[in-house]
N, C-alpha and C positions, 0 to 999 in steps of 0.2 A: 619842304615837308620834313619833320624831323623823324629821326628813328623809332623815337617810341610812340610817335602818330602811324606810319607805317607799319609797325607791330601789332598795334592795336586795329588796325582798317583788314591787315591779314588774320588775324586771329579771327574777326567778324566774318570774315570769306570762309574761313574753314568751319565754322560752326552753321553758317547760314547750308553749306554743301554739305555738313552732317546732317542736318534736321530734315532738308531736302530726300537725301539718299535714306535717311529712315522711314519716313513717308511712303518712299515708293516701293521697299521689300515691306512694309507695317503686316500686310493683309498674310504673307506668307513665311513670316516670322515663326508662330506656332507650330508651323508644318514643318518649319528647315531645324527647328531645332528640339524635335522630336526624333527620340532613336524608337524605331518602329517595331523594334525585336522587344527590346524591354518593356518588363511588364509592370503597369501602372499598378496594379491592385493581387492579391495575392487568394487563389480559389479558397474558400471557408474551407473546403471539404479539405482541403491540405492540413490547413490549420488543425481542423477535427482529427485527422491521423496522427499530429504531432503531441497534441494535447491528450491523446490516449495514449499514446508511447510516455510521454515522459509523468504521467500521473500513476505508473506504475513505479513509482519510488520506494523501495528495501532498504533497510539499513539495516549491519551488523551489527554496530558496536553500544545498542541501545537495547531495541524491542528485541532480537535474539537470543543475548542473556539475560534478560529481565523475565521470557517462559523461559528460561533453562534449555534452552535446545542447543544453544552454541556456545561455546564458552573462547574468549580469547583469554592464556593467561598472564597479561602485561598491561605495565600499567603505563604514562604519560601517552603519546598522541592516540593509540587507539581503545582507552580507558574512556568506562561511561558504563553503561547498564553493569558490565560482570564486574565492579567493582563498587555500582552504587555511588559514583560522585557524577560532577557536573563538569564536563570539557564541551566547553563551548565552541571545538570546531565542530563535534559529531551533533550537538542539539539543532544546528541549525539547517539542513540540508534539506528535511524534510518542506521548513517553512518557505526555503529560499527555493524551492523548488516548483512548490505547486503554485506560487503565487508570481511567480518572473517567467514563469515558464505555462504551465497548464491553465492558472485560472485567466492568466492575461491574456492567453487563445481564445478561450472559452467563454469570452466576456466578447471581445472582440467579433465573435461569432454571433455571438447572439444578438448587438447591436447591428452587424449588418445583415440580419434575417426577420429580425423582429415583425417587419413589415412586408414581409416580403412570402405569400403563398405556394410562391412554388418552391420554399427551400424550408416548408414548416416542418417537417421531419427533422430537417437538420437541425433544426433551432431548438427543437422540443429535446432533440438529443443531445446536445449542448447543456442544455437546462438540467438532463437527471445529469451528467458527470461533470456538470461545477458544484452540484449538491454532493455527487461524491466528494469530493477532492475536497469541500470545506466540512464536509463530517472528518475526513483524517485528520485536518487541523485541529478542529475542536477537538475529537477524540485524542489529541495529543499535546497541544496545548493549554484545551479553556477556551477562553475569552479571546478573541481574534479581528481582525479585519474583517468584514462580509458586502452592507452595503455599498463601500465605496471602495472594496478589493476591486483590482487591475484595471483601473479607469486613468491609469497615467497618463496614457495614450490619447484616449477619447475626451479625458475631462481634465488633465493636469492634476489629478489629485493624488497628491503622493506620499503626502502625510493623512491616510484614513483613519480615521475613529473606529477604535477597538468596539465590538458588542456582547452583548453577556453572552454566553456560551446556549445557555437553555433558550433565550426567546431566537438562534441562528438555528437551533435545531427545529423550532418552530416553524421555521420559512423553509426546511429543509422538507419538511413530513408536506409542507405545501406542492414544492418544487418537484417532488418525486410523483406525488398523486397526480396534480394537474398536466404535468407533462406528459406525462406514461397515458394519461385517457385525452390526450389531445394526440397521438403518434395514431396515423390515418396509414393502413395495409393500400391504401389508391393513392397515395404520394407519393414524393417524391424520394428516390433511390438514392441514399447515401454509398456509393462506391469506394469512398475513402475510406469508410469504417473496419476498423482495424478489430473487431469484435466479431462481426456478422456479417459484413458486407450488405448490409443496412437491410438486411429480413425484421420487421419491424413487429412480425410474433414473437420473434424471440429479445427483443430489446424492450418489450412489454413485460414478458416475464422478467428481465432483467431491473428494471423500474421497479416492479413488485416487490424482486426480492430483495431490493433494494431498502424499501420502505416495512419489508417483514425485520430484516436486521435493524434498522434504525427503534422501530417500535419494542421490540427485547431488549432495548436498551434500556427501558425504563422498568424493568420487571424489578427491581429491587428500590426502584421509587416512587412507582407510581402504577400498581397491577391494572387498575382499571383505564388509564391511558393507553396503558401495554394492548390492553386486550383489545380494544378500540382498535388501535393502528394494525394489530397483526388483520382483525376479521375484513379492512377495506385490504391490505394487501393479500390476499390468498383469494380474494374475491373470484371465480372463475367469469363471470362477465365480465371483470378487467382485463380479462389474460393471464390469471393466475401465476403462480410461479414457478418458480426452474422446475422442470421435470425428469433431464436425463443430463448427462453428460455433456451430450453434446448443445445444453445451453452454458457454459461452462464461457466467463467473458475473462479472455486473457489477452496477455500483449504480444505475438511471436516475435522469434526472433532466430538469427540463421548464421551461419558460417561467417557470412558477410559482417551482416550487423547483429554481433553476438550479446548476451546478456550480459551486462559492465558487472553485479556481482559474482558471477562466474569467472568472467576475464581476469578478476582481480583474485580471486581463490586459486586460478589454475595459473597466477604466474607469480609474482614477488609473496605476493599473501600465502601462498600455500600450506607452506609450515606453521603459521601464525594462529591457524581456527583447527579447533575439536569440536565432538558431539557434546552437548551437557550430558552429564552424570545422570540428570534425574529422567531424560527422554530415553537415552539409552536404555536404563534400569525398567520405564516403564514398555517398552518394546520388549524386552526381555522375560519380563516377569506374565505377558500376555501372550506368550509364544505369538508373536503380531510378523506375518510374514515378509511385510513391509521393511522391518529392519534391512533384512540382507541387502536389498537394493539402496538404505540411504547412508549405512557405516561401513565402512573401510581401514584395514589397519595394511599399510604401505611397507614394502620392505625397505625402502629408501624417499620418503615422505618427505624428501627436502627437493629431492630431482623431478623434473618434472613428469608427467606421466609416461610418459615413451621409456624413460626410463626408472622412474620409481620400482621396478621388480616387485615380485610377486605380491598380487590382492589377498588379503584374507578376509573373505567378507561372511566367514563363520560367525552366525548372533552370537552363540556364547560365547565366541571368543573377542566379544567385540567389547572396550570399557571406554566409559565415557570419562570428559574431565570433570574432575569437582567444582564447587564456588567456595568464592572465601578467600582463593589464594591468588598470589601474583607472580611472576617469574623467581619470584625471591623465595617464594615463601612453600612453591606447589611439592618443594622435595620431600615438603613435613605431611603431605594427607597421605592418608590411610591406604594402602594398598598402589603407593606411587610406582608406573611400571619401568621407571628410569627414560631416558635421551637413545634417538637414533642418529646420527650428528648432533644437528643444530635444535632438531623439533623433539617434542613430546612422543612416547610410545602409548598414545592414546588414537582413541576412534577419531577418524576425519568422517565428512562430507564423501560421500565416492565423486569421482571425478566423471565419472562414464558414466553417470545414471543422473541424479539430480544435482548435477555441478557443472555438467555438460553446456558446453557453451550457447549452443541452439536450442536451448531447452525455451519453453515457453514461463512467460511472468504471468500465473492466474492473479486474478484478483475480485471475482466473485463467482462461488462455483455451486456449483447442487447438491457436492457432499454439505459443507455448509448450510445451505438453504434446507436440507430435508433434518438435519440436525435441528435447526432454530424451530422447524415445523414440531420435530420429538418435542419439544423441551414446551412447547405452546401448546401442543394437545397433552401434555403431562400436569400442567399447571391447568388444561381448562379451559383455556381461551379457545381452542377449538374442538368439534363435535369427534368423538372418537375414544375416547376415554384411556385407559392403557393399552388397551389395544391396536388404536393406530397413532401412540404413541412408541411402541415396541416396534412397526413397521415403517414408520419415521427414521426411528433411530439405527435399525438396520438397513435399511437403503441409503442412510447417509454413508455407513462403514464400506456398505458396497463400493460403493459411488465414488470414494477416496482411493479404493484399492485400483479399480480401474482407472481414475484419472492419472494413477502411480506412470500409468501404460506411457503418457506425453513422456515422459525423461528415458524412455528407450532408445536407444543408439541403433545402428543398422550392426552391428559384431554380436555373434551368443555370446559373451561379456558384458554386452551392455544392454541387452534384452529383460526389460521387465515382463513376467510372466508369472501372476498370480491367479493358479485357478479355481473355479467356482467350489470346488472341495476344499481348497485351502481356507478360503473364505467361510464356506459354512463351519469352519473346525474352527475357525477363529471366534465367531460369534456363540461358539458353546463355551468357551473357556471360562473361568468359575467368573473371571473379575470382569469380565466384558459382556457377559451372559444377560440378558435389562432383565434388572429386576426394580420394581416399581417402589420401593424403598428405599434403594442407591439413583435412582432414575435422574435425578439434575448433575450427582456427579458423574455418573458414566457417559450421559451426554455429554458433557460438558469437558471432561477427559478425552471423550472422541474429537470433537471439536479442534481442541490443543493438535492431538496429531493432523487433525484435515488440516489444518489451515499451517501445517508444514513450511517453511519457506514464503508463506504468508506473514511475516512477524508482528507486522501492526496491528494486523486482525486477531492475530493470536494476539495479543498483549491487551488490546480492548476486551476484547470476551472473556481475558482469567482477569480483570478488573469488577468486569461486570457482575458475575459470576464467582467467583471467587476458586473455581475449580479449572484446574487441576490443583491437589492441596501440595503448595509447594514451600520447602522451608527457604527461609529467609538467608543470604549469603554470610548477613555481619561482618562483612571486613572493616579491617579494624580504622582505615582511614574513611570510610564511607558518610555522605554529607549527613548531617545530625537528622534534618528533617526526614530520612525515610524512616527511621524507629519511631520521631518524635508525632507523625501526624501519618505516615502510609503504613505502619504496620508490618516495614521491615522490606518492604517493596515501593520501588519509584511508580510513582501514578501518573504523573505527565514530563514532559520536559519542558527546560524553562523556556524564554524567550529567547532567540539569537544578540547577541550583543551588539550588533549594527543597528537591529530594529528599536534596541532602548537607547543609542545616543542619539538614534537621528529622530524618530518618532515620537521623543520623550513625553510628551504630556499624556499622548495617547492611549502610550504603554504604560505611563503608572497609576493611570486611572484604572487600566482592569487587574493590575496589581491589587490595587487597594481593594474594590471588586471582589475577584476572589480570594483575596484574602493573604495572599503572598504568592511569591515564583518561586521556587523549588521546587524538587523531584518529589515532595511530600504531599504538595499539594493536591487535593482532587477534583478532578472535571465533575461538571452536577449530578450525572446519571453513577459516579459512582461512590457504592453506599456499604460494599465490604469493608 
């Protein structure tokens, strides 16, 4: 017999005793090479707490200085809104954010609940905050991904077809209505819910008031749609909307897991951000007792706060920065108060009060909601005339002052303490006083300061609205398009630059759509 016969005759022997020996462990295969600890499938309700944690997305160096509330003055990597041009690292954060991160949850959830009765609470709640999170988009881009957004996973679709902006808000006024009156108070208990701890009174109102801001959207394009939308959301058989404070939907956060723009203000960033000049000026000019708790002038504003030396958080003595200029240029404005080393002798952010690192991230509150309530019984849409329009718009002021309360520290330094005397003096003062002839601006001025540290909702609402009346930066490199079509203010931001080389047909279809991608361009509902 030769070798490569007996090669071959063993080789047969050892396959014939593998197939054998597979055979006989076959049935317990599955079981042996199962690790019993590791978990196949991942609880929704986890996902639901991540997907409200990270769709609470802030950005500085866009919507901050575009209301005027925060000014950085420099220009290359954290240039964008306070300079009026396009840096395509800070455009894209918001988009890469809600949609890799929140909508991909939030999708994910919904596909595995859809069908499933004992988790339709969760599902429905899923349903109003994918509605949020693709109203930021819209209201920040336009034209976006919606029906085939964050189905990578489930469907391999990774290149989705962009949709017009106004028929995604469509589906939106749907999403909000039909889920918020399908949320059953005899279901099932969301535990993961990073809002309420799934009290389903209170995520009713939050749906509402959800669907009350979506419908003022349309107050300058479309009054009688407006009206429509606000009268199904205030509805009291639906559960009407926010009523106190304490329906107030934020995202906490703690010592541990502290709020990332905080983390970043209270360490390399510090010296880099001031107050705008024109928030400062309007806190000052309203004797608004709010100021003291959000400006600060440091006596060493570069150190960090253990050692920055004395606060002076005296209003009058507190100046905001201008717009207009850049590190080069800010020596030349008007009443410039000169360098403390490295930083500006201008107003900062306090560090102890709303820069605190545990502070909470709101992101739809009651001051807001009784605000949109003012401005919709002022115009009509609902029963009450100026009358409980004036009671609107002072329970929303209230309602800002006391949510001021969340950015209180445990030290009397860092104690916000505004009281009910302060507040009434406040709502006498000539320029804050409703009077039914200033009535959409003074709203709509209050608005600006609620939604504080809210920036995208601030930058929505002075779009919409066109108030607070804010003058225009003009710096002198700023992209042509915001003079040439926005009116000297950026209306959305562009596209991220990954999404147009990789998604190209997609994205230049809603390019062509709305009409171009710049900062000039305007999303449909706005008509200032």
């Amino acid at each position: 017999m030769s070798n490569i016969m007996r090669k071959n005759i063993y080789k047969s022997m050892v396959m014939i005793a593998l197939l054998f020996g597979a055979s006989s462990c076959d049935k317990d295969f599955e079981e042996i090479n199962t690790n019993p600890i590791e978990p196949t499938a991942l609880n929704p309700e986890y996902l639901f707490s991540d997907a409200q944690r990270t769709s609470a997305v802030n950005t500085l160096t866009y919507q901050a200085p575009i209301v005027q509330q925060v000014q950085i003055p420099f220009s290359g990597n954290p240039a964008g809104g306070n300079l009026n041009v396009v840096n395509e690292t800070n455009t894209a954060p918001i988009f890469n954010t809600l949609y890799t991160e929140s909508i991909r949850n939030l999708t994910d959830i919904i596909d595995k609940t859809i069908d499933d009765p004992e988790r339709s609470n969760l599902y429905n709640m899923a349903r109003i905050w994918r509605a949020y999170c693709f109203q930021v988009l819209v209201d920040t881009y336009g034209d976006v991904p919606y029906a085939e957004a964050g189905k990578g996973y489930l469907e391999s679709t990774y290149l989705p077809t962009y949709e017009q902006a106004s028929v995604i808000y469509e589906d939106l006024i749907k999403e909000y209505q039909q889920a918020t009156d399908a949320l059953n108070p005899d279901g099932d208990i969301v535990q993961g819910d990073l809002f309420y701890q799934g009290n389903i009174a209170q995520w009713k109102k939050l749906g509402n008031s959800l669907l009350l801001r979506t419908g003022m959207r349309y107050t300058e394009t479309d009054q009688a749609k407006a009206q429509s939308i606000v009268a199904v959301a205030i509805d009291p058989a639906r559960g009407g909307v926010m009523r106190s404070t304490d329906d107030d939907a934020y995202v906490p956060f703690s010592g541990i897991f502290t709020h990332p723009m905080s983390s970043q203000l209270q360490a390399t960033e510090r010296h880099n951000y001031y107050v705008g000049a024109p928030f400062v000026s309007f806190l000052q000019n309203t004797n608004d007792p709010r100021l003291r708790y959000i400006a600060v002038k440091y006596e060493n504003p570069v150190n960090p706060l253990a050692t920055a030396g004395a606060e002076n958080t005296n209003p009058e003595d507190q100046q905001g920065m201008p717009y207009g200029y850049d590190e080069t240029t800010i020596a030349t404005a008007p009443g410039f108060p000169g360098k403390i080393g490295s930083a500006f002798a201008y107003s900062q952010l306090n560090r102890r009060t709303v820069l605190r690192l545990d502070r909470p991230e709101f992101v739809v509150t009651y001051a807001q909601t009784s605000l949109l309530m003012a401005e919709a019984a002022h115009r009509g849409y609902i029963a009450g005339g100026e009358a409980m329009a004036q009671e609107y718009y002072e329970a929303g002021i209230r309602a800002h002052m006391q949510q001021m309360e969340a950015y209180s520290g445990d030290t009397e330094s860092s104690t916000i303490d505004i009281s009910a005397s302060q507040v009434d003096a406040y709502l006498q003062e000539p320029e804050v006083a409703y009077d039914p002839a200033r009535a959409l601006e003074q709203i709509n001025e209050q608005y600006w300061v609620a939604s504080f540290l809210q920036f995208q909702e601030a930058w929505s609402n002075f779009r919409r609205s066109g108030y607070p009346t804010l003058q225009p930066i003009n710096y002198p490199g700023q992209d042509p398009s915001v003079n040439a079509t926005g009116d000297g203010f950026i209306r959305r931001l562009t596209y991220p630059l990954r999404e147009r080389s990789v998604n190209t047909t997609n994205v230049e279809a809603a390019i062509a759509r709305m009409g171009g991608n710049t900062l000039g361009t305007r999303v449909f509902w706005d008509a200032q």
